[in-house]
Each structure stands twice: as structure tokens, then as C-alpha cells.
N, C-alpha and C positions, 0 to 999 in steps of 0.2 A: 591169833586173829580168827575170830566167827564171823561168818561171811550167811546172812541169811538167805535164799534162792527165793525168793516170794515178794509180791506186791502187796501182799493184804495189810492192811492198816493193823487187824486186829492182832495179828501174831506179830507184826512189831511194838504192839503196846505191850503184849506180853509176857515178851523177852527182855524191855526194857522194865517192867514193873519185878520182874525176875531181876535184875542187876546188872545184866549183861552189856559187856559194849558189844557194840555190832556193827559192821558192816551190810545192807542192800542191793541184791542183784538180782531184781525180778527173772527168772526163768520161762523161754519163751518155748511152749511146749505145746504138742495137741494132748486135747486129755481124752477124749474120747472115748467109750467104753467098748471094751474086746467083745465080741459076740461070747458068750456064757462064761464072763471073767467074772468073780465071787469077789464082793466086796472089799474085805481084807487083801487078797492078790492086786484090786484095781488101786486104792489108795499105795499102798507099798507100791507098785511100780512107778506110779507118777512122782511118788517123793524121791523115789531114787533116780527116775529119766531128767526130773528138775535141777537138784544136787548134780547131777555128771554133765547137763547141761551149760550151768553157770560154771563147772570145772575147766569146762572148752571155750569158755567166751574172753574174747580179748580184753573185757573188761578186769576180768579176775585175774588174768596174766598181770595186769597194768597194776592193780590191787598187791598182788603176790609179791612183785616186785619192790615195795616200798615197805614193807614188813618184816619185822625182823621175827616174829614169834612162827612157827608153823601153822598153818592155815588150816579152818575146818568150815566143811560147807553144809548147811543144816535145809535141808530140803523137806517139805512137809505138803500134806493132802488130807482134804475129808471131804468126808459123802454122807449122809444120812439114806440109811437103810428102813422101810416105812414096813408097818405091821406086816405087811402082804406080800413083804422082798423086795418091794421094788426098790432100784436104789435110784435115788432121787440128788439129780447134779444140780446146779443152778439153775431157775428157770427162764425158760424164751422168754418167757412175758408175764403179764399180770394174770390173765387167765391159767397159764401152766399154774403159778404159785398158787391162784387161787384151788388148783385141781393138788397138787401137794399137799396144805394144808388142810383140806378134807381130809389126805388119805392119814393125817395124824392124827386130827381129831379124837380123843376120849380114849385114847390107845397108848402104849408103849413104842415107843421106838429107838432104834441104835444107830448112834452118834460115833462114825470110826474113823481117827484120824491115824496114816502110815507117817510116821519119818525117817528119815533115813539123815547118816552123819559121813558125810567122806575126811576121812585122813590120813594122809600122806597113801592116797591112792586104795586105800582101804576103806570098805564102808561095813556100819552097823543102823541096821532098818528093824525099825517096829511098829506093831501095830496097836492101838490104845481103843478101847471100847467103854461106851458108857452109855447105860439106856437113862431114856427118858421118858416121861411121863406127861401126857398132858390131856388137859380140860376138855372137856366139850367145846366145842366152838358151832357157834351158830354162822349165819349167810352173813348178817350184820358184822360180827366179829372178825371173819376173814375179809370182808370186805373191806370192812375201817384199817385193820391191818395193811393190806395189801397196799391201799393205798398213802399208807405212810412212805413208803419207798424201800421200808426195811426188807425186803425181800428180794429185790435186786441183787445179783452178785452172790447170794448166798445158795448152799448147799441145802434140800429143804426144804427153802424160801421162809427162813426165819431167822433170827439172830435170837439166841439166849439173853442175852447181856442188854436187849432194847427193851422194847415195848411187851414184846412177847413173850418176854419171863413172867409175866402175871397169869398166862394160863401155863406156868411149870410149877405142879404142885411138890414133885418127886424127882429128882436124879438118883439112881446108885450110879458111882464111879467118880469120876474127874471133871468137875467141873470144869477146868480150863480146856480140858479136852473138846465140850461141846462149843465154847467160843474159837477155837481151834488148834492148841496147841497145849498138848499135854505138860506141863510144867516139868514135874517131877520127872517123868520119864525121862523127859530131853535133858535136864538136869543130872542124873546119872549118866546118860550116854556123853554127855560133853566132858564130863570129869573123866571118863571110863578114856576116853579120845586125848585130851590132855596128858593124864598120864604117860599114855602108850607110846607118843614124839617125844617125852622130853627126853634131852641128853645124855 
């Protein structure tokens, strides 16, 4: 039984477009950033404080119950890290995105998602990296953007996979990773996890 700790639509498309059955138990957490906690350490913790959250909720007990396979709980996070270090969570409002999307503008930036996997009380966390590359953007462009809605909710204030793929000329790394969930990666750690319970 995979048990995913997240609400986001996109990493349940992606784990279903991956094969997976799955279970849903959004994880209710503060994510807040530690005063001078380094990107990589900020993602990894929240996939693991997510993962050990949805381990504790009555929900997953009532889950766990009804299963006969052993249970794994696949916790995940990203940030996007912008030329200058800032790291960039989701924004208050249109204005924040619109002050994000400046700061990507014509630049490189990294795209870093932590997951973490609990099983049988045991976890394996990692962290996946993948720069990205994008256009100039003009006042008009961020603004047409913006106000699409695609910035909402997202880390950044952009979705790869929308509208805003059209100024991504370049990735190196994992594409799924900048939509949010590293495939491959999570796809060894789930077999690596599988293995390790069977009988």
C-alpha cells in the first residue's frame, strides 16, 4: 500500500501517469522557513515532517487497517531556489509572483524537490535538483501570466507544464522533478522500500 502525504493535484497525476496505485492523505503541516535553513535541508525536512505526519493521523491508522500489503508513506516538497538564493515559496499574492518572476527572468534557476519514503517505521529522504533556464520576460509577460492564475499555490509562481513552458528554453536534470515529483528517483526508493518488508 503507497499512501501519498500531499494535496497537490500534480504529484497525483504523476504518480498515476507513473503506474502507481495510491492512496491520499494530504499532510497538515507548517512549512515555514527556519531562519538560515539552506534549501536542500528546508525541502528534506518538510517531506519527512509530512510522511511522519500522515504516519500519526487517524486517518492512516483506519487505512492501515484494511491492508493487507505493508504500508509506505511518500512525503515530498519543492522550492525553487532564484539566481540571487533567494528561495522562493509560494506567493502571498499577485504582486509577490509578479516580484518572483522578475527575479527569474533571463536567468538560470534550481528547481529542488526532498522526498522522503517511511517504511515499516524506517525512512529514506532525498533530494532531487534540476536548473532551469528561462527567457526574458518582459512587464507585459509577467503580467499576462500572472494573471492567468497559474501562479497561485505554486513554488516560484509558475508551473512548468502550463503556460509558462513557452519561456523554458533549457532544463538539465528531471523534468518531472520541476512539475514536482522526481519520477525516477521515487521509483527506486519505492522498489528499494518494497523489497526491504517483504517476508
Amino acid at each position: 500500500m503507497l499512501v501519498l502525504a500531499s494535496a497537490s493535484p500534480r504529484r497525483r497525476d504523476l504518480l498515476s501517469q507513473a503506474g502507481y496505485e495510491f492512496q491520499t492523505i494530504p499532510a497538515e503541516i507548517c512549512e515555514d522557513l527556519h531562519p538560515g535553513e539552506q534549501p536542500i535541508a528546508y525541502v528534506l525536512r518538510l517531506a519527512r515532517e509530512k510522511a511522519e505526519a500522515v504516519a500519526a493521523s487517524p486517518e492512516f491508522a483506519s487505512l492501515r487497517n484494511t491492508s493487507p500489503d505493508p504500508p509506505l508513506i511518500l512525503g515530498a516538497d519543492t522550492t525553487v531556489v532564484a539566481p540571487n538564493g533567494e528561495i522562493l515559496l509560494k506567493p502571498e499574492g499577485d504582486a509577490d509572483a509578479a516580484r518572483m518572476l522578475r527575479l527569474l527572468s533571463g536567468a538560470t534557476h534550481q528547481v529542488i524537490t526532498g522526498v522522503a519514503l517511511l517504511a515499516n517505521g524506517a525512512a529514506e529522504a532525498a533530494a532531487e535538483v534540476t536548473d532551469v533556464t528561462v527567457l526574458d520576460l518582459s512587464d507585459a509577460d509577467i503580467a499576462g501570466y500572472v494573471a492567468t492564475g497559474e501562479s497561485r499555490g505554486k513554488a516560484g509562481a509558475y508551473g512548468i507544464q502550463g503556460q509558462f513552458g513557452r519561456w523554458v528554453p533549457r532544463i538539465h536534470g528531471c523534468y518531472f522533478n520541476v512539475v514536482g515529483l522526481p519520477l525516477a528517483r521515487v521509483g527506486s526508493m519505492i522498489d528499494r522500500a518494497r523489497a526491504s518488508v517483504q517476508p
